[in-house]
C-alpha positions as CSV (number, residue, x, y, z in Angstrom):
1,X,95.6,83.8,6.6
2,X,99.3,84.4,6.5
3,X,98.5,88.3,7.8
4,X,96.8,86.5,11.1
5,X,99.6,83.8,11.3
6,X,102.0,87.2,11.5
7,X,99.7,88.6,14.1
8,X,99.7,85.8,16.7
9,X,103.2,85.9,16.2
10,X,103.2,89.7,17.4
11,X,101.8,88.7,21.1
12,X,104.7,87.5,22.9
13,X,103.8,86.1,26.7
14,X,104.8,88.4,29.7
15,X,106.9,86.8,32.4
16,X,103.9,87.7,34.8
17,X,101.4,85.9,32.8
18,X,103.9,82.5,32.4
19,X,104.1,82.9,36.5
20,X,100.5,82.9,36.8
21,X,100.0,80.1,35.0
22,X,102.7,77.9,36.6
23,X,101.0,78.8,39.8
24,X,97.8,77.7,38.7
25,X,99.4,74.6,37.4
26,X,101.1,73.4,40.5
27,X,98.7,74.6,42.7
28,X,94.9,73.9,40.9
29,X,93.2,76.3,42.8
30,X,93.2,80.8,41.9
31,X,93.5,81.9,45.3
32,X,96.4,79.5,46.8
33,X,98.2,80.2,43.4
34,X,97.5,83.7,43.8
35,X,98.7,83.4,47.6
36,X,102.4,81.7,46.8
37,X,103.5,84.1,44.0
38,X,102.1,87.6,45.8
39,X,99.3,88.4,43.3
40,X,95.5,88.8,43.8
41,X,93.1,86.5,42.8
42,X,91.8,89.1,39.6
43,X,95.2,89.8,38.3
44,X,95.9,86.1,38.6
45,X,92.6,84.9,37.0
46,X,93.4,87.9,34.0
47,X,97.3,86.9,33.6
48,X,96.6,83.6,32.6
49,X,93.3,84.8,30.4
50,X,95.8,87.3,28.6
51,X,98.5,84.0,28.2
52,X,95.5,82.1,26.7
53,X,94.4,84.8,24.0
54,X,98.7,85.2,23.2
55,X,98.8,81.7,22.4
56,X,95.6,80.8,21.5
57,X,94.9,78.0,22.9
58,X,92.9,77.1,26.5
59,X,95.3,76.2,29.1
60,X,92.7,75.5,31.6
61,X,89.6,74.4,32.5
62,X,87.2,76.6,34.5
63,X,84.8,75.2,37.2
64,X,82.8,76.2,39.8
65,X,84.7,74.0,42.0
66,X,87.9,73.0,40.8
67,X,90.5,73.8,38.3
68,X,91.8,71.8,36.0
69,X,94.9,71.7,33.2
70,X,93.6,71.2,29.3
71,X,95.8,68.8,27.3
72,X,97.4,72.0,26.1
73,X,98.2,73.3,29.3
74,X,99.5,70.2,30.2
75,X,102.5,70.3,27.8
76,X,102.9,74.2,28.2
77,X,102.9,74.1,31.3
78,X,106.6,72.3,31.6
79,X,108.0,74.7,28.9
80,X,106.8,77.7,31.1
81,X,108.7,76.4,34.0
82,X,111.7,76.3,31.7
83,X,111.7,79.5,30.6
84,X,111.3,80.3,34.3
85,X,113.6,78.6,35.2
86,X,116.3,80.2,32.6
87,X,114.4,83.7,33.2
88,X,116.2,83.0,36.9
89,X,119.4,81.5,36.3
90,X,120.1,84.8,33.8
91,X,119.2,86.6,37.0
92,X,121.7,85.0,39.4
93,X,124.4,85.3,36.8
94,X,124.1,88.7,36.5
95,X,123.6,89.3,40.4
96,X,126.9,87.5,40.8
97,X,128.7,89.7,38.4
98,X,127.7,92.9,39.2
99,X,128.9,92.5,43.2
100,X,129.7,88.8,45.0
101,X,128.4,88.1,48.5
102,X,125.5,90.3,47.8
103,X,121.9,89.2,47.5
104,X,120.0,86.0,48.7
105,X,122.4,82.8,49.4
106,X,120.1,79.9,49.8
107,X,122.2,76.9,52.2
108,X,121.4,73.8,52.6
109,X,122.7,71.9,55.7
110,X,122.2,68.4,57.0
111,X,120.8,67.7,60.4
112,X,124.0,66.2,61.9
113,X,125.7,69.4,60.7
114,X,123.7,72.6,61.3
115,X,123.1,72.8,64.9
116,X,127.1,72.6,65.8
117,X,128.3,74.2,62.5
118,X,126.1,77.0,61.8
119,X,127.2,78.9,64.8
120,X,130.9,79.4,63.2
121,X,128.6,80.0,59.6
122,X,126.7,83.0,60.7
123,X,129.2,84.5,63.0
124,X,131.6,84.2,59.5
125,X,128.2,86.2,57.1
126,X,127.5,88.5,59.8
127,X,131.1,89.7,60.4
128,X,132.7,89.4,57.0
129,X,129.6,89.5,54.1
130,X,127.0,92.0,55.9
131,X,125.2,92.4,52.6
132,X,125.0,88.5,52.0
133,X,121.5,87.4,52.5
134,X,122.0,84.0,53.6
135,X,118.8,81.5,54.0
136,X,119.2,78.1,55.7
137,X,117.3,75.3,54.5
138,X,118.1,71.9,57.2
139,X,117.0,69.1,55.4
140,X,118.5,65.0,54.8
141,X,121.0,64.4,51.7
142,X,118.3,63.0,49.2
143,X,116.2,66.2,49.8
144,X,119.4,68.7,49.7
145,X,121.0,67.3,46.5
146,X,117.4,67.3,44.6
147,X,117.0,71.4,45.6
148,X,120.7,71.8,44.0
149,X,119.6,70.1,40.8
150,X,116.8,71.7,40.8
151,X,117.6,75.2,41.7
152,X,116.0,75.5,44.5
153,X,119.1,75.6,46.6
154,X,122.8,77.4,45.8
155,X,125.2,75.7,48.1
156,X,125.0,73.0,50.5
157,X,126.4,71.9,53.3
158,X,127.2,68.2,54.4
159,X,129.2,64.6,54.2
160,X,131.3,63.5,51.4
161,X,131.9,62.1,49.1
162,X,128.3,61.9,47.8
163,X,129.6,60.6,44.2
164,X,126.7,62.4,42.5
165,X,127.4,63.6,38.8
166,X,126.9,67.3,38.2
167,X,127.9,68.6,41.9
168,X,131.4,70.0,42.9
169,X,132.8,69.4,46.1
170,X,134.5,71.8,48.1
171,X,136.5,69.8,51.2
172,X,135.9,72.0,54.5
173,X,137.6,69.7,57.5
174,X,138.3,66.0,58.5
175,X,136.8,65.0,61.9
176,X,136.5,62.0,64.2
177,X,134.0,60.1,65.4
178,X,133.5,59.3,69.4
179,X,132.3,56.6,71.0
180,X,129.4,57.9,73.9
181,X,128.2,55.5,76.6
182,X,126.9,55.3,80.1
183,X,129.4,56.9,82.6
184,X,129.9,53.9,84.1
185,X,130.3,51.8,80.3
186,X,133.8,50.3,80.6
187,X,134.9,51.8,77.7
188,X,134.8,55.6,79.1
189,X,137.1,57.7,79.2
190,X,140.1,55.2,77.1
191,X,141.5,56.8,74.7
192,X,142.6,54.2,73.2
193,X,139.7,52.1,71.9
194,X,140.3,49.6,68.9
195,X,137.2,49.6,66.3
196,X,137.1,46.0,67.0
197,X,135.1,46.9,69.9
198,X,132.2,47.9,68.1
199,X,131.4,44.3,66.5
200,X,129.2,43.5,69.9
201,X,128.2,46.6,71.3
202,X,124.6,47.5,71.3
203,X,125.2,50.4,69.1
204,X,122.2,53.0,68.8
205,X,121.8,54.5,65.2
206,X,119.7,57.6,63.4
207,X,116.5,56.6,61.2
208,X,116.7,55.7,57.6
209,X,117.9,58.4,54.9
210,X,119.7,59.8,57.6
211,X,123.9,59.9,55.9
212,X,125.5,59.7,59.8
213,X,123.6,56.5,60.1
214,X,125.1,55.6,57.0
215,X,128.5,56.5,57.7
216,X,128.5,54.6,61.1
217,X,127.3,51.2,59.7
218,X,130.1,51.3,57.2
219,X,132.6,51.8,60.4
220,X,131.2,49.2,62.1
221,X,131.0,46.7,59.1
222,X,135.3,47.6,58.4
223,X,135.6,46.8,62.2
224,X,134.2,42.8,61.2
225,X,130.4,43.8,62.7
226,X,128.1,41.0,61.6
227,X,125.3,41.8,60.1
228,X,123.8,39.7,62.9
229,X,125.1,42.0,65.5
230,X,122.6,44.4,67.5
231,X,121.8,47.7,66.2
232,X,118.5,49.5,67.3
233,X,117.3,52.2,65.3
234,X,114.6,54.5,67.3
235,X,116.0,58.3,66.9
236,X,115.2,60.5,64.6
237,X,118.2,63.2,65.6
238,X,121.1,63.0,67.7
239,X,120.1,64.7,70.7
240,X,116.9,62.0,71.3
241,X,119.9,59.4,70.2
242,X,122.0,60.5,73.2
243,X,119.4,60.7,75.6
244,X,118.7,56.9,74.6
245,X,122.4,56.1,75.2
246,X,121.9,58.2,79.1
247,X,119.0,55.5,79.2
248,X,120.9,52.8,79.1
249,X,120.0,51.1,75.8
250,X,123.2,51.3,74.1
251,X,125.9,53.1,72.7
252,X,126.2,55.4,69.9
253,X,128.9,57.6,67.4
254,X,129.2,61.1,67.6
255,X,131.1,63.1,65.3
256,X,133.4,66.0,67.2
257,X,131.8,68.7,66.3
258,X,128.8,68.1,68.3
259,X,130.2,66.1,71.2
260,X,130.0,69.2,73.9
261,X,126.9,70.0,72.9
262,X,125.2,66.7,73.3
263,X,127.0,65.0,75.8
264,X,128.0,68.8,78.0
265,X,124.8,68.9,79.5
266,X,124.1,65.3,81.1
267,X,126.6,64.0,84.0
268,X,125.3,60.7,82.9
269,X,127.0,60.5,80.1
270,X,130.9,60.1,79.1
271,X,133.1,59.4,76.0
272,X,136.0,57.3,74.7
273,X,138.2,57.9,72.1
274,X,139.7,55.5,69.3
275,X,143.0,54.8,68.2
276,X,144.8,56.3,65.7
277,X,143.7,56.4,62.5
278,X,140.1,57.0,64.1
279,X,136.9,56.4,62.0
280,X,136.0,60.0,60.7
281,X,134.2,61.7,58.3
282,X,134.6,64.8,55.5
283,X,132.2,67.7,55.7
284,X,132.2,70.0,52.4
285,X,130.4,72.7,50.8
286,X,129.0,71.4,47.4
287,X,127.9,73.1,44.6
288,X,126.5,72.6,41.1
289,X,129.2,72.0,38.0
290,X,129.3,75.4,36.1
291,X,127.6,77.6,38.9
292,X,127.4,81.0,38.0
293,X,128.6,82.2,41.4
294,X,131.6,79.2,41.8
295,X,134.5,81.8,42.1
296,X,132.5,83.5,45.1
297,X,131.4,79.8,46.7
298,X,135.5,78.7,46.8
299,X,136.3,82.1,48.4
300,X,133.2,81.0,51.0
301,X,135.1,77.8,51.5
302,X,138.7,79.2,51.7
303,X,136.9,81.4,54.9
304,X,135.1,78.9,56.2
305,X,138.6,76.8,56.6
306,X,139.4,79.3,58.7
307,X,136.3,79.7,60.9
308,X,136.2,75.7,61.2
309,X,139.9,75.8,62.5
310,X,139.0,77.1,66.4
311,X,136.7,73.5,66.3
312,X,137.9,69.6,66.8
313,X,138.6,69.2,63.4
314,X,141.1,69.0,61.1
315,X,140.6,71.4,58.4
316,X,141.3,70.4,55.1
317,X,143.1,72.0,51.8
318,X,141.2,74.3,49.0
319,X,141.0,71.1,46.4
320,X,138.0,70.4,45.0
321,X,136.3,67.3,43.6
322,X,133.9,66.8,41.3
């Protein structure tokens, strides 16, 4: 008995066959399994029949129209995305030390962000890190701070402060927000607006989950807006949110960075301006606490300070938060 116990002991699981048989466990079906990690069906079906015999035990249960997790595989199947898991952060460590700004950079940006930012982002890879393979992921906060815990993402892109444990932030620039009406709104073209003016305004916002929307309601509620007050919510980005404003149903915040680009292209449209101090936001890089790449990320930011500087914005100094 013991000289079996000692053989068991002998098969040690291949990183192949734990892949195969997380793909089968998310996925419940061979051939989409097989699909998402690049394997065929066969080699898939006989990774996870060699993890089986390894660790004696059936992991799952075979049909002729479904596949299905045993109890066991249930409970191995989180520790093999662990190991996974750890199998990939040893890799990034070591990609980071043997050459920074070299490999796959996944980034994720917010939607009130990337279309005016990313410009100033790939013109800074493409010119100064040609070997950087950077991949943009645009999704809301919620979604872009769950791929950081999870690994999915390296470095995002967005408003601060988020006050999320775990994640360092790396301050990029200040900027303000704009007020954008009709062309003929009696407000357009001051320069001089108080924030008072926005307690009766018909003020236009983004959906829910959406941080700008966020940010724009706490504006509005330090400049005495009731709750009472109007505020219709209809858009699910800011372009459809400006063409609602040309339409006459209201008014709406624009941060600075994308006022030309919004606003450039329809006469009906015009801006004004508030007074000094103006409501504004904080746009930062954030990363995980303890990223294995964190010396290369605050060299990312350090450029990217200097990038941002040709925009409306007031760029901001290499402190971090945590």
């Amino acid at each position: 008995m013991a000289q079996s116990n000692q053989g068991n002991r002998i098969k040690q699981p291949s990183l192949s066959q734990l892949r195969a048989f997380v793909a089968v466990a998310e996925y419940l079906h061979f051939r989409d399994a097989a699909a998402a990690i690049g394997m065929s069906q066969p080699a898939l079906s006989g990774a996870v029949s060699a993890l089986e015999e390894a660790l004696g035990v059936q992991l799952i249960e075979r049909t002729t129209r479904k596949v299905l997790l045993s109890p066991a595989g249930e409970r191995l199947a989180v520790r093999a995305r662990v190991v996974l898991e750890a199998v990939g952060e040893l890799m990034e460590e070591a990609e980071a030390v043997r050459a920074p700004f070299t490999g796959v950079l996944r980034l994720g940006v917010i939607p009130t962000v990337a279309p005016y930012l990313l410009p100033a982002v790939l013109r800074l890879v493409h010119d100064r890190y040609p070997e950087l393979d950077l991949q943009v992921h645009e999704e809301q906060t919620s979604s872009l701070l769950e791929g950081l815990a999870a690994g999915r993402l390296d470095l995002l892109l967005l408003a601060v402060p988020l006050g999320v444990p775990g994640v360092v932030e790396l301050p990029l620039f200040d900027e303000d927000f704009v007020l954008v009406m009709e062309r003929e709104h009696w407000l357009g073209g001051r320069t001089d607006i108080p924030r008072e003016a926005l307690r009766e305004l018909p003020l236009l916002l983004l959906d829910e989950g959406h941080c700008l929307r966020d940010q724009a309601l706490d504006i509005c509620r330090e400049a005495g807006r009731t709750e009472g007050a109007p505020v219709t919510t209809t858009a699910a980005g800011l372009s459809t949110l400006v063409q609602l404003v040309a339409g006459g149903l209201g008014v709406t915040l624009l941060p600075r960075t994308a006022v030309t680009v919004e606003t450039g292209r329809n006469d009906a449209l015009t801006t004004g301006y508030f007074t000094e101090p103006a409501p504004s936001r904080r746009v930062a890089l954030a990363m995980r606490t303890g990223a294995a790449r964190h010396e290369e990320f605050e060299e990312f930011a350090a450029a990217l300070r200097v990038a941002m500087k040709a925009l409306p914005v007031r760029v901001t100094t290499g402190t971090h938060s945590d």
